[in-house]
N, C-alpha and C positions, 0 to 999 in steps of 0.2 A: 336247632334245625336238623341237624344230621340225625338224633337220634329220634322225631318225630318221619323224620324220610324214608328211615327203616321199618316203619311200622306198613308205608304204603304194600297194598297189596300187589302179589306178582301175576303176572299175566304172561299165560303162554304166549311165547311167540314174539314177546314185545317186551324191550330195554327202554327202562324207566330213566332218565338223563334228570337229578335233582341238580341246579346252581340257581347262584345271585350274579346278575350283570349289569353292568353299571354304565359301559359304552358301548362305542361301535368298536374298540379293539375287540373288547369279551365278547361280541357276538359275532365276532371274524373268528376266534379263537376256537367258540362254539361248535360251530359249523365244522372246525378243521377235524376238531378233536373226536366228537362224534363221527366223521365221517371215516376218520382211521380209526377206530376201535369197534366198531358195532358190525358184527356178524353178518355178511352179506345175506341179502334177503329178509332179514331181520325185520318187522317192524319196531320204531322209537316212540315215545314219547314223551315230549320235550316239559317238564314239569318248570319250566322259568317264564318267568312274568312276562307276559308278548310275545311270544316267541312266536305266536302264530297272527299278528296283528303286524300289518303293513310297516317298514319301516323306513325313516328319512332319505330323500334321495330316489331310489327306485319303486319306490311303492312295494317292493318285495317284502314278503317277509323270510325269517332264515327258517321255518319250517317248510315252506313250499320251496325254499334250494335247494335246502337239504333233502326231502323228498328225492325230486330231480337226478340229485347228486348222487344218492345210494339206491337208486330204482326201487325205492319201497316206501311203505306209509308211514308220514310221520302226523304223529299225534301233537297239538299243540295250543296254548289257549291263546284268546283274543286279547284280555285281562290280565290285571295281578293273580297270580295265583297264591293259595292262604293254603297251607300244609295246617290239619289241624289233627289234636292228638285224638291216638285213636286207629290210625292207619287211613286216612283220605284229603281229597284234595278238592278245592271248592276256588272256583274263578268268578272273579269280581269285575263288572263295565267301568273302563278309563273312567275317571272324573275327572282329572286334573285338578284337587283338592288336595293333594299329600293323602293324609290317610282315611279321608271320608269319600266311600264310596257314592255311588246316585243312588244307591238302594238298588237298583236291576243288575241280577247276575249278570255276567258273563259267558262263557261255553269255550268249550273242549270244540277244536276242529281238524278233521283228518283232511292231511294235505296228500295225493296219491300221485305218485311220478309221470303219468298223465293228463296234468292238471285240471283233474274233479276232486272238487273242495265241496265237504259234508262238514254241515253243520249239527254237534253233540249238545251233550247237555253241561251244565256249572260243574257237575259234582263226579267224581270219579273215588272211587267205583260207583258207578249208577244204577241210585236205586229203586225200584218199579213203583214207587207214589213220584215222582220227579214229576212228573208231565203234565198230572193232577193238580199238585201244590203251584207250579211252574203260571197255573189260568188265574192265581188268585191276588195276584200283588194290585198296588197300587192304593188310593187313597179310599175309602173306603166308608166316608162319613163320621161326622161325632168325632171326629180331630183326630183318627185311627187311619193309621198308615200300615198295609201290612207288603214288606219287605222278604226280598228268601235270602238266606243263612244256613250255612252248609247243612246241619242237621232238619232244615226243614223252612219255616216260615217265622217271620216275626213282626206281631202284630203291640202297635205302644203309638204314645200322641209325637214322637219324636222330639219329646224336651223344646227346644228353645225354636225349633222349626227347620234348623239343621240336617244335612243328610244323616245317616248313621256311622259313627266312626269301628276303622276295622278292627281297634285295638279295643272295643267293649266285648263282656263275657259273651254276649250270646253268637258272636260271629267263632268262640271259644266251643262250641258246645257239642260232644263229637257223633258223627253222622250213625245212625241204627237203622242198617239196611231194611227193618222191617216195621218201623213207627217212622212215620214223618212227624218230629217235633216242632208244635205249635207252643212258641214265648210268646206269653202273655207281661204286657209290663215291659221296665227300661228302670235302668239307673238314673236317669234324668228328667224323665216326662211324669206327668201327672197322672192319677189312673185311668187306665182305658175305659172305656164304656162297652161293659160286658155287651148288652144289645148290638152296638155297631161291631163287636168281634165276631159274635155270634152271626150277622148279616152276612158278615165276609165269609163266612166257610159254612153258610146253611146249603150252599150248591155245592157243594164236594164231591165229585162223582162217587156214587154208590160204593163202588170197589171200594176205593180210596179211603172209604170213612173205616172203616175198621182198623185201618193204620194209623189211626192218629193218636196223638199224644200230648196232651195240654200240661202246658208245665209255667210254674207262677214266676217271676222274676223282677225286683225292685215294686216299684210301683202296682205289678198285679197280683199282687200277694192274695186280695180279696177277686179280685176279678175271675183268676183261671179256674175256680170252683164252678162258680156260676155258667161261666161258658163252655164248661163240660156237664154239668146239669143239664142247661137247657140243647144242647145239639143233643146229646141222647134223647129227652123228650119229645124232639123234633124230628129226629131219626128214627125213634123206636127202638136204638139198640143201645148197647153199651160204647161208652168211652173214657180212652185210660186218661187218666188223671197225676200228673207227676206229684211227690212232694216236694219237689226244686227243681230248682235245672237239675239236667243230667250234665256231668264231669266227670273231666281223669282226677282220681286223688294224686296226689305223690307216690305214693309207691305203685301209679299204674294199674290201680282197679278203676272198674267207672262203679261210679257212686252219684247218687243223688245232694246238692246241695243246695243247701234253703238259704235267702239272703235278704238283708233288710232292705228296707223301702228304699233308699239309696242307692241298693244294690252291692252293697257290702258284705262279706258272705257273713253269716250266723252260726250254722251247723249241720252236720252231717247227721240227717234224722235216722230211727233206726229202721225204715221200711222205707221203698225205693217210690212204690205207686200205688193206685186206687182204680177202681174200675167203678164209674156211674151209672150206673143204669137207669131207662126210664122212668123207676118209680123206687122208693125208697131212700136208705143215704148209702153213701160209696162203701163198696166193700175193700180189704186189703186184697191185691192179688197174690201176694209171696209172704210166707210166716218170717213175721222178725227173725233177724238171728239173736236178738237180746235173749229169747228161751229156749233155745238151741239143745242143751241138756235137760228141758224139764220135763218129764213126761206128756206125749199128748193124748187127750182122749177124744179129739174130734178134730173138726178142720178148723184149724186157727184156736182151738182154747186145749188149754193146759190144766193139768193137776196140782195145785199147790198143797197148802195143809186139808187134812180133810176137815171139813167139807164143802173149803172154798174152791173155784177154779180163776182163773184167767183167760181173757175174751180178747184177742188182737182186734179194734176195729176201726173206722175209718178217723177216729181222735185219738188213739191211743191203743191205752187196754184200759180195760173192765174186770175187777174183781166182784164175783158174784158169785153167793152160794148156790150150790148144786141143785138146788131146787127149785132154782130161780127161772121162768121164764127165759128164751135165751134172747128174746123182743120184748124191749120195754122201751114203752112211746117216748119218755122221757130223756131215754138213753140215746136213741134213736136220732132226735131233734137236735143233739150237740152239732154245732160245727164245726168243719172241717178247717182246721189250722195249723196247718204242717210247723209254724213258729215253735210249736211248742208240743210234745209229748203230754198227754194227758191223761191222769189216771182217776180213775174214776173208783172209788173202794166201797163198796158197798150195792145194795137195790134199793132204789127209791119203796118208801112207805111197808118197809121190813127192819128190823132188829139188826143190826152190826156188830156184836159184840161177838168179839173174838176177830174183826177187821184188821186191828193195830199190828200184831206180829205178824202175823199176813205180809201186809204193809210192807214192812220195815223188814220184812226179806225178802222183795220182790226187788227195793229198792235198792237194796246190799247188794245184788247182782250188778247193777248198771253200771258204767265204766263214767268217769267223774264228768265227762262232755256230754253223756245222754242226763246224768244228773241235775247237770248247771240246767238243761233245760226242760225237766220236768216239772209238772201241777198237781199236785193231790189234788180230787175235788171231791168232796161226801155229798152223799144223795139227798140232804139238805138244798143244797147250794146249785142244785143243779139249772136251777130257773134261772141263773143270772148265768149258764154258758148257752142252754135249749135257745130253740128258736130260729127262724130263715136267715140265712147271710144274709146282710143287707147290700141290697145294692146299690 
């Protein structure tokens, strides 16, 4: 906890108070503590669970005393509040369930030593799709429940009929001030029905759709292609496409993680996201770093032996000779499966010879976890990957 608390952002003007409390001692203590330590004039706010939600006996709660008591604003949620990594802070609505929330956030509210009480939003720092994502929860047809979650929204059949518990990945997933991330799928529920996800976020205020970010998880492994397909179609423009959930690895970078249908993690693929556009298949947005050293000669494809290249695209890479088309329909039609790295070595209805050492030095780069999940696949074989995701 502590060293997720440090990562919260600072705000001028205003003392960040992170604790766990358990009674009414600790929240006597609260009050005392912050009131003797915090900068007069200062505004607070108060990062523990209720702090700003009415408490037994007076109806008060200990952020509008405390208010009161240091003549200044204190900041405080209604909710548990869930510190997630990453630097931010996301408040959850009482349930009185232990750890499954109702699904509807909670909020941030500034208590002012006047007693004028403003009501905020779940997520701190707040960020400008919030209020947008904020119109779309609730039930949503075709057994699709879509839910908000600190990094954004999350749309699944909710498994057994259950609320959603706080201790699953995607209440995990850390907030990007500048993509509201749409989870597709659940570790427990059945897959979602791309169309009723799609229904849910085809009113997306205008702004708002260019921030978004579809990302696959358990169950929507197949689904969250689809539902970024068709809202770009539907929209006319682009949208990003995760190849996992977003996550902190261990050592504190965010990375992209892809995980089975269970929702058990898989792998750390070597490209983060995809951009769909209305027509065509996803492009990568950022060049692997898997070719980092290998010469580039255009945007996304590399130099290998002459006179092969390497093509980063929405499956994988593509080995094709230099003289290849850099569109071919066939190539084109693979789908989109973040499971698995896909290498494609050759051009459909052309000679390959001289592919193999190619090949088998492209592969010699890869670090033994992008290996376990890699597929050759020759321009024979291609018919058995080509074709629509099914829905």
């Amino acid at each position: 906890m502590a060293t997720i608390a440090t990562d919260l952002p600072v705000e001028p003007g205003v003392v960040t108070v992170v604790s766990l409390l358990t009674n009414a001692r600790d929240w006597r203590w609260l009050a005392e503590a912050v009131a003797a330590s915090a900068p007069k004039g200062v505004a607070v706010r108060l990062a523990v669970s209720n702090a700003g939600a009415p408490q037994e006996g007076d109806g008060q709660s200990t952020a509008r005393l405390l208010a009161e008591r240091l003549r200044a604003d204190v900041i405080a949620p209604d909710g548990q509040v869930l510190l997630i990594p990453g630097g931010s802070a996301f408040v959850v609505a009482p349930s009185g369930q232990g750890t499954q929330p109702t699904g509807e956030s909670g909020r941030w509210v500034r208590f002012s030593p006047d007693g004028t009480v403003v009501p905020l939003g779940a997520r701190f720092p707040e960020p400008p799709w919030a209020q947008a994502a904020a119109r779309l929860m609730g039930d949503r047809g075709g057994g699709v429940t879509v839910v908000e979650v600190p990094a954004g929204l999350w749309a699944s059949t909710g498994g057994n009929g259950s609320a959603p518990r706080l201790d699953d990945l995607a209440f995990c997933v850390p907030l990007d001030a500048e993509l509201c991330t749409l989870i597709v799928g659940s570790a427990a529920g059945t897959r979602p029905d791309p169309e009723a996800v799609v229904s849910a976020l085809v009113d997306l205020p205008p702004a708002a759709r260019d921030r978004l970010l579809v990302a696959p998880y358990g169950s929507g492994a197949r689904s969250a292609g689809v539902v970024a397909g068709e809202l770009a179609r539907r929209w006319d423009r682009p949208v990003y496409l995760s190849n996992g959930i977003p996550a902190i690895g261990s050592d504190g970078v965010r990375r992209t993680l892809v995980t089975e249908d269970d929702g058990s993690p898989l792998w750390w693929p070597a490209s983060s996201r995809v951009r769909c556009g209305p027509e065509g298949p996803p492009v990568p947005v950022e060049p692997t770093p898997l070719l980092a050293d290998v010469p580039s000669v255009a945007d996304r494809v590399w130099a290998l032996r002459e006179p092969w290249l390497v093509e980063q695209t929405h499956f994988g890479l593509w080995i094709r000779h230099l003289d290849a088309p850099a569109s071919v329909e066939q190539v084109a039609q693979i789908p989109w499966d973040p499971r698995w790295l896909t290498v494609v070595a050759g051009v459909p209805g052309q000679p390959s010879d001289g592919v193999r050492p190619v090949l088998a030095g492209l592969l010699g780069r890869f670090p033994e976890q992008v290996k376990a999940r890699t597929r050759v696949v020759s321009p024979e074989l291609l018919s058995r990957l080509a074709g629509p995701i099914r829905r």
